[in-house]
DSSP file (Angstrom, degrees, kcal/mol; ACC not computed):
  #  RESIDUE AA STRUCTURE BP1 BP2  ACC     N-H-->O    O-->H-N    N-H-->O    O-->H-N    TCO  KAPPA ALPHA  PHI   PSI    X-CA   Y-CA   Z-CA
    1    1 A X     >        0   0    0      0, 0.0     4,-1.9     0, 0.0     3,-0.5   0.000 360.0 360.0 360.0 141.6   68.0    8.8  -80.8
    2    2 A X  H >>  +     0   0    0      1,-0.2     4,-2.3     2,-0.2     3,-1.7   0.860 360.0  34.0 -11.2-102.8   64.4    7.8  -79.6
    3    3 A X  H 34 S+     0   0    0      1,-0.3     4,-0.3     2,-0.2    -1,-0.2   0.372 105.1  60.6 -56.6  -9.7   63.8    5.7  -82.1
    4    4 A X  H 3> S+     0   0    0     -3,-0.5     4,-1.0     2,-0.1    -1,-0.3   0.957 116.4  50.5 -79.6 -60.5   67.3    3.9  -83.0
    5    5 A X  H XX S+     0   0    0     -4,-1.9     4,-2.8    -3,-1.7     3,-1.2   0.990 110.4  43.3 -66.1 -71.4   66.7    2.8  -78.9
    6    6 A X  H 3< S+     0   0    0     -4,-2.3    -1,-0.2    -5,-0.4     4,-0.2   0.863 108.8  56.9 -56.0 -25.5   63.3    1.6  -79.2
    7    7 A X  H 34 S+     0   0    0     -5,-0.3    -1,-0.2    -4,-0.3    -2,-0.2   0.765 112.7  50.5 -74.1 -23.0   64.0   -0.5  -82.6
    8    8 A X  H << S+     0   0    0     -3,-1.2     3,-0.3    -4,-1.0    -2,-0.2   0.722 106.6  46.0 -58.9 -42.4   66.6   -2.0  -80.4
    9    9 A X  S  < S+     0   0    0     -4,-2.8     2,-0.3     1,-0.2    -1,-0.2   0.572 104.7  72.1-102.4  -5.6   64.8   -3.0  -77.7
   10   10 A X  S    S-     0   0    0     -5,-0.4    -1,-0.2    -4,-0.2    -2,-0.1  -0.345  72.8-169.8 -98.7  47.8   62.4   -4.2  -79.9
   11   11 A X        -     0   0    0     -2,-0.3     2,-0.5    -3,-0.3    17,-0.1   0.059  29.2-117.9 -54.8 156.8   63.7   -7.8  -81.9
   12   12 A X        -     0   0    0      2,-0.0     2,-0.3    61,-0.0    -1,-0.1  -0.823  35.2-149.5 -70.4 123.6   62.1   -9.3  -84.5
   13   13 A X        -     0   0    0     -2,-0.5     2,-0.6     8,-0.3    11,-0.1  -0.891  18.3-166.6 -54.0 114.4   61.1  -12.6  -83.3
   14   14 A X        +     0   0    0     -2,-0.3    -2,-0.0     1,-0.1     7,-0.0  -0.915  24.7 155.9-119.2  99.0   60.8  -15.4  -85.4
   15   15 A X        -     0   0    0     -2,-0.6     5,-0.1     2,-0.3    -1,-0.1  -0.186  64.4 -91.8-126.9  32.8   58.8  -18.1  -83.0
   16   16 A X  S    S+     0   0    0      4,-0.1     2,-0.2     3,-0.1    -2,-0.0  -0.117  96.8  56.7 113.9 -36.5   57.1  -20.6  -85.7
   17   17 A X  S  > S-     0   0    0      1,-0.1     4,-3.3    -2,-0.1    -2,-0.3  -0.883  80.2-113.7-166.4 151.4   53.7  -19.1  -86.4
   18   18 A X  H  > S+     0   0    0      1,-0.3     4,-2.7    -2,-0.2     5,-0.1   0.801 117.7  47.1 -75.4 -26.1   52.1  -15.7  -87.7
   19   19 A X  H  > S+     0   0    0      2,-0.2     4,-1.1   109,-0.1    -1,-0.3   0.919 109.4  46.7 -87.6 -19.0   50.5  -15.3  -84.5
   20   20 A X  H  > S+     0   0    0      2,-0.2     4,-0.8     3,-0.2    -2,-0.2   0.771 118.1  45.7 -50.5 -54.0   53.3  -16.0  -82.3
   21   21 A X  H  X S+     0   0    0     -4,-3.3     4,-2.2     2,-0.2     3,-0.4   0.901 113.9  50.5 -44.9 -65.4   55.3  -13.7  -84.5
   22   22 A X  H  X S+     0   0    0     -4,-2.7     4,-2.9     1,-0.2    -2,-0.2   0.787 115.9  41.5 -25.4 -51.4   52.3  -11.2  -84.4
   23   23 A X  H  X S+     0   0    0     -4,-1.1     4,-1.9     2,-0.2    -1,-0.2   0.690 107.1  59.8 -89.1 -28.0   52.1  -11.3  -80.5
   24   24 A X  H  X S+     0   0    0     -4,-0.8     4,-1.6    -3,-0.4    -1,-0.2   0.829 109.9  42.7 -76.0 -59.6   55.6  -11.2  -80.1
   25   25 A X  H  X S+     0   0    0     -4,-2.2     4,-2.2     2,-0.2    -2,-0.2   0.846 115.0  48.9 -65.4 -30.9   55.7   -7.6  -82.0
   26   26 A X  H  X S+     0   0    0     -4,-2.9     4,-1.9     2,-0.2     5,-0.2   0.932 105.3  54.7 -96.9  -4.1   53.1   -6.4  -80.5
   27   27 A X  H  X S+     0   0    0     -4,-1.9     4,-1.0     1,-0.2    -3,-0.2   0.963 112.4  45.2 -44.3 -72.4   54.2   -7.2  -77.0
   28   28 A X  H  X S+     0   0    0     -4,-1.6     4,-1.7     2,-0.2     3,-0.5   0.752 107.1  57.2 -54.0 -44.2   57.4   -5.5  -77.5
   29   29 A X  H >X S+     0   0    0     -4,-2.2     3,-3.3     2,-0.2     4,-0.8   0.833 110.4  48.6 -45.5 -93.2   55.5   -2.4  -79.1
   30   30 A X  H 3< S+     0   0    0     -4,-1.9    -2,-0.2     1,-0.3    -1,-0.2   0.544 115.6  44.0 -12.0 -35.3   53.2   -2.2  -75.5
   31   31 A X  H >X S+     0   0    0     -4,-1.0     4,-1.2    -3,-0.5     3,-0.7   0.914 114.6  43.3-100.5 -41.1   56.2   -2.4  -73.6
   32   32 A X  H X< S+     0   0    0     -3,-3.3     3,-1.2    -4,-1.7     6,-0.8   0.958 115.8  52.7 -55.8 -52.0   58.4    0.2  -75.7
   33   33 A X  T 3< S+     0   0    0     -4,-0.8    -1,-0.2     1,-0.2    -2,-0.2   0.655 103.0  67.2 -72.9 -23.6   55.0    2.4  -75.7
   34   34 A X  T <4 S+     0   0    0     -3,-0.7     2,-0.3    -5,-0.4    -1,-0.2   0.759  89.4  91.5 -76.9 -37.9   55.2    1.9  -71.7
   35   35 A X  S XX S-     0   0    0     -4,-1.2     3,-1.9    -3,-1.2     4,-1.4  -0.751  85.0-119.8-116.5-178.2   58.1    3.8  -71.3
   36   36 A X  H 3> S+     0   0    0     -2,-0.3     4,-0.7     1,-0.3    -1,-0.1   0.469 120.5  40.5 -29.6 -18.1   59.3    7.1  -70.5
   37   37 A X  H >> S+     0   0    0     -5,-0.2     3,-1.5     2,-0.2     4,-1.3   0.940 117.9  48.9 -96.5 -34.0   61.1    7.2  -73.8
   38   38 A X  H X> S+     0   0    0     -3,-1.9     3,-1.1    -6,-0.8     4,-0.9   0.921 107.4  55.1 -27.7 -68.7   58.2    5.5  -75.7
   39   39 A X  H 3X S+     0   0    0     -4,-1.4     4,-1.4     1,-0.3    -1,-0.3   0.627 108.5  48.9 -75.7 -23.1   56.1    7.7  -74.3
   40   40 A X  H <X S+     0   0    0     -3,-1.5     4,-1.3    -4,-0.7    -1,-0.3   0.681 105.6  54.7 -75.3 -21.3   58.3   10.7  -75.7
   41   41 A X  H <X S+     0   0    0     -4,-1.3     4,-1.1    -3,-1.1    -2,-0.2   0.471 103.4  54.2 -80.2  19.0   58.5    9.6  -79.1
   42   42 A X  H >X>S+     0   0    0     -4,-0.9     3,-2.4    -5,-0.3     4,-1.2   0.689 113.7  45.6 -87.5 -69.5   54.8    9.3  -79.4
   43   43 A X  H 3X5S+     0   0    0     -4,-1.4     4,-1.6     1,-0.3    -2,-0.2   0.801 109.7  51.4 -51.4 -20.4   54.7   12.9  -78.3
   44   44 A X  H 3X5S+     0   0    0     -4,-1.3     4,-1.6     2,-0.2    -1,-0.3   0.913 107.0  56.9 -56.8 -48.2   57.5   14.1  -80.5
   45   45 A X  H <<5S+     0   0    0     -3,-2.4    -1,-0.2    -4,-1.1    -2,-0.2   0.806 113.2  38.6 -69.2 -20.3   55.6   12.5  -83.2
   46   46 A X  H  <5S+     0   0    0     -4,-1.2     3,-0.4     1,-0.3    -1,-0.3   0.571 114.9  52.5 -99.8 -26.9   52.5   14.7  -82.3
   47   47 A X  H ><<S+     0   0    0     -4,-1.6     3,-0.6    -5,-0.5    -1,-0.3   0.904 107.1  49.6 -79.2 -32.6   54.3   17.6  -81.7
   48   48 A X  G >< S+     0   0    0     -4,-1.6     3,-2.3     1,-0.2    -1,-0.2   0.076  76.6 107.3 -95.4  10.5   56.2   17.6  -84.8
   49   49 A X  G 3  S+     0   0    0     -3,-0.4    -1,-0.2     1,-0.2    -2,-0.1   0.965  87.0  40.8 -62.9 -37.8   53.0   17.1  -87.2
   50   50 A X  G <  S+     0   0    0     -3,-0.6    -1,-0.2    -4,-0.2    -2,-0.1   0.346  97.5 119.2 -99.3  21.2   53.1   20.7  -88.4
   51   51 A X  S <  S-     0   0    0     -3,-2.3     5,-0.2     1,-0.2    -3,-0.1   0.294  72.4 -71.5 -98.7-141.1   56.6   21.0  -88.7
   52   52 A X     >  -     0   0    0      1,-0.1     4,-4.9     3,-0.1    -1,-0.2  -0.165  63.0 -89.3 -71.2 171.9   59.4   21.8  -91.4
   53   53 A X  H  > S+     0   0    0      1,-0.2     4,-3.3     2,-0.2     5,-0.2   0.956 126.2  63.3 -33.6 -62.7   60.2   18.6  -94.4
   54   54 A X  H  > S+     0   0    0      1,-0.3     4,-1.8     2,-0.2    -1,-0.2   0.811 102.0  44.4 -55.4 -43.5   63.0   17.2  -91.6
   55   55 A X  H  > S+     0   0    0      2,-0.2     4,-1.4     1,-0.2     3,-0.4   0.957 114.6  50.2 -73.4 -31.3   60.4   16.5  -89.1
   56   56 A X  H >X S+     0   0    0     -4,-4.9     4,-1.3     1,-0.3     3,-0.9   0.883 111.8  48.6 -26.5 -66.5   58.2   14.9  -91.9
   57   57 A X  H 3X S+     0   0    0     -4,-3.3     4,-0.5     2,-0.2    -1,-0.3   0.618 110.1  51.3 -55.8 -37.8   61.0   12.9  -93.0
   58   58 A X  H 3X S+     0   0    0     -4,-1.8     4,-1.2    -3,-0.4    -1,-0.2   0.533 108.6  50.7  29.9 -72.3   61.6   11.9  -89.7
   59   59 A X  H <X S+     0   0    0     -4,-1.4     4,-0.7    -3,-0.9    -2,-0.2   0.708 112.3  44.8 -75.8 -51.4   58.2   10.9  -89.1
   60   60 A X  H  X S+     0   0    0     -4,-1.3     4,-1.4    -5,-0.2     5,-0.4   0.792 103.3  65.9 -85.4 -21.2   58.0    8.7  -92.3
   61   61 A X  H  X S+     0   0    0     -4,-0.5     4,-2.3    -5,-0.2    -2,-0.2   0.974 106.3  44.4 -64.9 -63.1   61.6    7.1  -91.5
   62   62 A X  H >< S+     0   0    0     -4,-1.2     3,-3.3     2,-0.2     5,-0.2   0.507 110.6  56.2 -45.0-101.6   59.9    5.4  -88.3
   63   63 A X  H 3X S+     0   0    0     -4,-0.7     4,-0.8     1,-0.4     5,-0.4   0.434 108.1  43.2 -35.8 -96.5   57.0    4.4  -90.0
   64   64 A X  H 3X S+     0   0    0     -4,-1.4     4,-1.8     2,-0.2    -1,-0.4   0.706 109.3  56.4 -47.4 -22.9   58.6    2.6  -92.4
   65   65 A X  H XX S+     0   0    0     -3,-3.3     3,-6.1    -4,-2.3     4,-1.4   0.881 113.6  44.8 -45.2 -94.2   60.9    1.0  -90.1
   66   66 A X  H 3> S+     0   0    0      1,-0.3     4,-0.7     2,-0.2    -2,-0.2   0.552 114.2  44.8 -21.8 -34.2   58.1   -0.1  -88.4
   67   67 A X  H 3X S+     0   0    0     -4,-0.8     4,-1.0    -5,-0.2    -1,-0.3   0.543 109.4  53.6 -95.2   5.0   56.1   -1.2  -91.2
   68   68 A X  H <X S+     0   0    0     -3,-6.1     4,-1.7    -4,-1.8    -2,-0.2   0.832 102.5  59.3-102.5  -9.5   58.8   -3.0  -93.0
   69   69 A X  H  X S+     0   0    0     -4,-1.4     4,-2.6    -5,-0.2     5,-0.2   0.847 112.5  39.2 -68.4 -39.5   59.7   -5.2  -89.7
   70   70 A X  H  X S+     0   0    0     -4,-0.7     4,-1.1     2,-0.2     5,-0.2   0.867 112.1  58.8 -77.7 -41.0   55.7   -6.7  -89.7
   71   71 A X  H  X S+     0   0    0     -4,-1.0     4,-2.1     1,-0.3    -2,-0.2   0.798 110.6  44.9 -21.0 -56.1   56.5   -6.7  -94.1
   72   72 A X  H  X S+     0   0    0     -4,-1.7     4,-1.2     2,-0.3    -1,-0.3   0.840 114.4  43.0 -93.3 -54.5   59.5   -9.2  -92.5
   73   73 A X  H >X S+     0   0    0     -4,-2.6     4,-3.2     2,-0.2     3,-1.3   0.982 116.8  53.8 -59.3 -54.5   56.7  -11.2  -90.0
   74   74 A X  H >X S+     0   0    0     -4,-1.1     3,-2.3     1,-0.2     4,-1.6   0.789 107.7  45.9 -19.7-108.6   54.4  -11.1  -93.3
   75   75 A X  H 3X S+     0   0    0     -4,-2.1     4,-1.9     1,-0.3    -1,-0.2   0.579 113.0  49.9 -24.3 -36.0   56.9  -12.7  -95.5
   76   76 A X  H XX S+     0   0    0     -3,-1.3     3,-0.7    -4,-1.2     4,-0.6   0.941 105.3  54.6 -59.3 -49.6   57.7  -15.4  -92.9
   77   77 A X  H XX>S+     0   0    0     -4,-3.2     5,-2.8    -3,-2.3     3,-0.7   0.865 109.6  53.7 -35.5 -42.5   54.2  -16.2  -92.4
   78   78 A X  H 3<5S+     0   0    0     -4,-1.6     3,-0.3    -5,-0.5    -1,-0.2   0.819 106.7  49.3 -71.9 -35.0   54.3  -16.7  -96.3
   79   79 A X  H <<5S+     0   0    0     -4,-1.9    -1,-0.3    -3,-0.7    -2,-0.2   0.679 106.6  51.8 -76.4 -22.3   57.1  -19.0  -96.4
   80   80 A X  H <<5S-     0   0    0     -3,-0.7    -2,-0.2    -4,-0.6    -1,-0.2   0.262 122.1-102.5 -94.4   4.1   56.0  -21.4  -93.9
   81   81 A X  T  <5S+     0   0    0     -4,-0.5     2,-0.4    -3,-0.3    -3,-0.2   0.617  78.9 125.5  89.6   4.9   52.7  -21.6  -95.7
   82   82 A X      < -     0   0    0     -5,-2.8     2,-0.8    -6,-0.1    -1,-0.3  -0.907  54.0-130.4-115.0 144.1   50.5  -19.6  -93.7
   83   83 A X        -     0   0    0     -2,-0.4    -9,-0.1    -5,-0.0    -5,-0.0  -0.479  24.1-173.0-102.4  87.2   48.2  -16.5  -95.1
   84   84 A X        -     0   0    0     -2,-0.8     3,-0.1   -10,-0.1    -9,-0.0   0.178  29.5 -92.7 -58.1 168.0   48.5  -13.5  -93.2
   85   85 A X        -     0   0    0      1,-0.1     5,-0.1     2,-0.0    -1,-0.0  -0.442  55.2 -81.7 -73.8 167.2   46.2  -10.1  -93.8
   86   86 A X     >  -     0   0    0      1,-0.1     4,-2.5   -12,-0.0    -1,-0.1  -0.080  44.7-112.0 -39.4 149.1   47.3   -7.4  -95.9
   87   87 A X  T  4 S+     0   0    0      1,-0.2     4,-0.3     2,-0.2    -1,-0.1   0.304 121.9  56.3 -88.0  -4.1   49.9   -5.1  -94.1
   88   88 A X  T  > S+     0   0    0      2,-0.2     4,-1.0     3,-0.1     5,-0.2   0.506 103.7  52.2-112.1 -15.9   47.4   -2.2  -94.1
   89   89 A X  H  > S+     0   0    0      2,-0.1     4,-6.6     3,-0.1     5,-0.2   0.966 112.7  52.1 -54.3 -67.3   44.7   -4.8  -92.2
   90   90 A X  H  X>S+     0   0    0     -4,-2.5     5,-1.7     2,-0.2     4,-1.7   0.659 112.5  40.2 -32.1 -39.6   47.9   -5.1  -89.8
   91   91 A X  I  >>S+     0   0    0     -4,-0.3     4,-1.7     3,-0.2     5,-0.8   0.984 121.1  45.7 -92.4 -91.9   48.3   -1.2  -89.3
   92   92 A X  I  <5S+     0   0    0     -4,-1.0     5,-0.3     1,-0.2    -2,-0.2   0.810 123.2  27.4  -6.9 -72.1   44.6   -0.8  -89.0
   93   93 A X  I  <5S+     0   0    0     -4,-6.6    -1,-0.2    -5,-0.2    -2,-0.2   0.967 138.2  11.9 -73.4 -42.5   43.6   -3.8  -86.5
   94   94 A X  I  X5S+     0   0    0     -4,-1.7     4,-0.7    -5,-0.2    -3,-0.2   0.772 126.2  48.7-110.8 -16.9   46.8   -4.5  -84.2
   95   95 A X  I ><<S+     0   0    0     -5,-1.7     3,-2.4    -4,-1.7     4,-0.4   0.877 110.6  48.1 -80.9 -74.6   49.5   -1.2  -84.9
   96   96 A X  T >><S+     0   0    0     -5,-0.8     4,-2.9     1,-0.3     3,-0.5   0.675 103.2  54.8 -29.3 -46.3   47.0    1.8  -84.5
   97   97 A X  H 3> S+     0   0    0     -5,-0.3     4,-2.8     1,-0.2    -1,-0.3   0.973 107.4  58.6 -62.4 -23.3   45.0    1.0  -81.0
   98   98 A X  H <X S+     0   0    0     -3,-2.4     4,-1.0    -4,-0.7    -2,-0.2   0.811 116.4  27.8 -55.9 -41.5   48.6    0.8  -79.7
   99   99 A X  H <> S+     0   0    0     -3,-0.5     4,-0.8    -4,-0.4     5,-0.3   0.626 117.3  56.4-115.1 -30.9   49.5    4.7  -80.8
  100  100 A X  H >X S+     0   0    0     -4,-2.9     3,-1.7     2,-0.2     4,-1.6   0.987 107.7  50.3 -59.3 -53.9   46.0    6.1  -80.6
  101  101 A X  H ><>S+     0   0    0     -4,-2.8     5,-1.4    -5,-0.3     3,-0.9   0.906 118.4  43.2 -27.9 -63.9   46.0    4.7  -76.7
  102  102 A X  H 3<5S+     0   0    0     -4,-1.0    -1,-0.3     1,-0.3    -2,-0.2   0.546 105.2  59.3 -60.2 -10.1   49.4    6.6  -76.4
  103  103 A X  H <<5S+     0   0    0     -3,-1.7    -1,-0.3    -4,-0.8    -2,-0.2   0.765 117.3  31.6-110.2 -41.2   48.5    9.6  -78.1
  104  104 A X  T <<5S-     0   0    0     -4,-1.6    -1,-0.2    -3,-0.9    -2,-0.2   0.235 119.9-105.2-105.3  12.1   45.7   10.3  -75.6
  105  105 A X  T   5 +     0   0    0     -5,-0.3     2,-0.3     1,-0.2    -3,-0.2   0.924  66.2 136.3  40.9  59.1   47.6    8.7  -72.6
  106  106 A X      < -     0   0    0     -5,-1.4     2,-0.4    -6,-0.1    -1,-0.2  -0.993  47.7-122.8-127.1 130.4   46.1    5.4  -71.7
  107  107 A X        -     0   0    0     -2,-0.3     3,-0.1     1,-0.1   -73,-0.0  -0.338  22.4-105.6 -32.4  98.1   47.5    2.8  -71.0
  108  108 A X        -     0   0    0     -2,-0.4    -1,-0.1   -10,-0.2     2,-0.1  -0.052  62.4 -91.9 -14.9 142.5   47.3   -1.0  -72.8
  109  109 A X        -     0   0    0     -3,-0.1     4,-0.3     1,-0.1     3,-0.1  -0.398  50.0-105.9 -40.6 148.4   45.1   -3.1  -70.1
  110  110 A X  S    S+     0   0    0      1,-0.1     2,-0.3     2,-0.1    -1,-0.1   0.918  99.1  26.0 -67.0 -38.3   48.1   -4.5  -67.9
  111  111 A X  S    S+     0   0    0      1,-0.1    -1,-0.1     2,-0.1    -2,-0.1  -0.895 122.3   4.9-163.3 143.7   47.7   -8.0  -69.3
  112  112 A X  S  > S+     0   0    0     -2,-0.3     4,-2.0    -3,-0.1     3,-0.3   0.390  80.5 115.9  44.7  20.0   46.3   -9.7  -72.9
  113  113 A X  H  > S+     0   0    0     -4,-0.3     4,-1.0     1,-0.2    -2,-0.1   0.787  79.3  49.2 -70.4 -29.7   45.6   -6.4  -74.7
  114  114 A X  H  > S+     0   0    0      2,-0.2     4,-1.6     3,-0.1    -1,-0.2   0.627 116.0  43.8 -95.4 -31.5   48.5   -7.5  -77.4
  115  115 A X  H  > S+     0   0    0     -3,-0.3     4,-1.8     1,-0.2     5,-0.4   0.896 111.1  55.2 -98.9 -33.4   46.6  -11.3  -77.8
  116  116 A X  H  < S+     0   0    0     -4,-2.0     4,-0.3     1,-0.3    -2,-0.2   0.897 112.6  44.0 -68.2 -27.9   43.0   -9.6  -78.0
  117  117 A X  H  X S+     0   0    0     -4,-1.0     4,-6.2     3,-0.2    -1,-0.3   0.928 116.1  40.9 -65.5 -51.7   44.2   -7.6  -80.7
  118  118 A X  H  X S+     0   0    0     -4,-1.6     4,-2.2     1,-0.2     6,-0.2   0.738 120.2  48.0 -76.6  -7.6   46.2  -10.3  -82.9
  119  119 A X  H  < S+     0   0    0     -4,-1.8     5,-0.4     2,-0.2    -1,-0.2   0.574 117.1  43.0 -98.0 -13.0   43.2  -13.0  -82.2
  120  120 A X  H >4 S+     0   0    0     -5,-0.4     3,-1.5    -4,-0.3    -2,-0.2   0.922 116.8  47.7 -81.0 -56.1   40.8  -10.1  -83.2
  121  121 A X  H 3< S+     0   0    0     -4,-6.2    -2,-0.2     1,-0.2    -3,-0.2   0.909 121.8  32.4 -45.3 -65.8   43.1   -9.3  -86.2
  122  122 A X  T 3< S-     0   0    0     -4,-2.2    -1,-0.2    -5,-0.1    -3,-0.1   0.239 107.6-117.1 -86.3  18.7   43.6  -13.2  -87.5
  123  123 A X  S <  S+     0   0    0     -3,-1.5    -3,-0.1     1,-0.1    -4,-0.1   0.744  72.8 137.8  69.9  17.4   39.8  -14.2  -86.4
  124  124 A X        -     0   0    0     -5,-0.4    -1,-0.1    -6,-0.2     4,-0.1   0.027  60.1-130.1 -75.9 178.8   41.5  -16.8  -83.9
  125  125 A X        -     0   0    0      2,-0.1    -6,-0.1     0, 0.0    -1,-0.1   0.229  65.5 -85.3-123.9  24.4   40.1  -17.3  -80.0
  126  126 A X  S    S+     0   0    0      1,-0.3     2,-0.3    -8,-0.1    -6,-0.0   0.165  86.9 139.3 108.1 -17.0   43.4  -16.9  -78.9
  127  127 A X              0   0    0      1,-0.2    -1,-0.3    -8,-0.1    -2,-0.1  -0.546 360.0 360.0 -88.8 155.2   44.8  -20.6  -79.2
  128  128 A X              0   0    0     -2,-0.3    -1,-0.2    -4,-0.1  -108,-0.1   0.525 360.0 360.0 -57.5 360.0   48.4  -21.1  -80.4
């Protein structure tokens, strides 16, 4: 499946720091979202909006995949002492431009669209 592939290709990172962590997911989102298969579960997802319970259910399984792997950055952040935003901030600021872009077919900027987001998201100017 789509999505079994693209959770795959996608690790959880653990690299020290909530933004590192941050930047780390959403690289790997950009680049999953970059290809051909990326680029077919977006449209599956979009095609499937108005369909039966299975695709719903479907639909909700990614999501929550997807939202409980930042839960997992969250929680790290939390242990090391650092306070990350609310997980619906996350969704909002850094997950959403990612799948709206896709949804309409455009393309990330080739380079720093993933740090302008997490530096927007955590109020940073981009240093580590």
């Amino acid at each position: 499946m789509v999505t079994t592939r693209l959770e795959r290709d996608s690790p959880l990172n653990d690299t020290g720091s909530l933004r590192g962590d941050l930047l780390a997911w959403a690289e790997a989102s950009v680049a999953s979202i970059r290809t051909p298969e990326g680029r077919a579960l977006v449209r599956a997802v979009i095609l499937s909006m108005p369909n039966s319970p299975q695709a719903q259910d479907e639909r909700a399984q990614h999501f929550r995949r997807r939202m409980h792997s930042i839960e997992q950055i969250r929680q790290r952040a939390t242990a090391r002492g650092e306070n990350p935003p609310p997980l619906e901030q996350i969704l909002d600021q850094l997950v959403a431009p990612f799948y709206l872009r896709a949804i309409f077919g455009i393309d990330p900027p080739a380079t720093g669209y993933p740090e302008v987001l997490v530096d927007r998201l955590l109020g940073t100017t981009g240093t580590a």
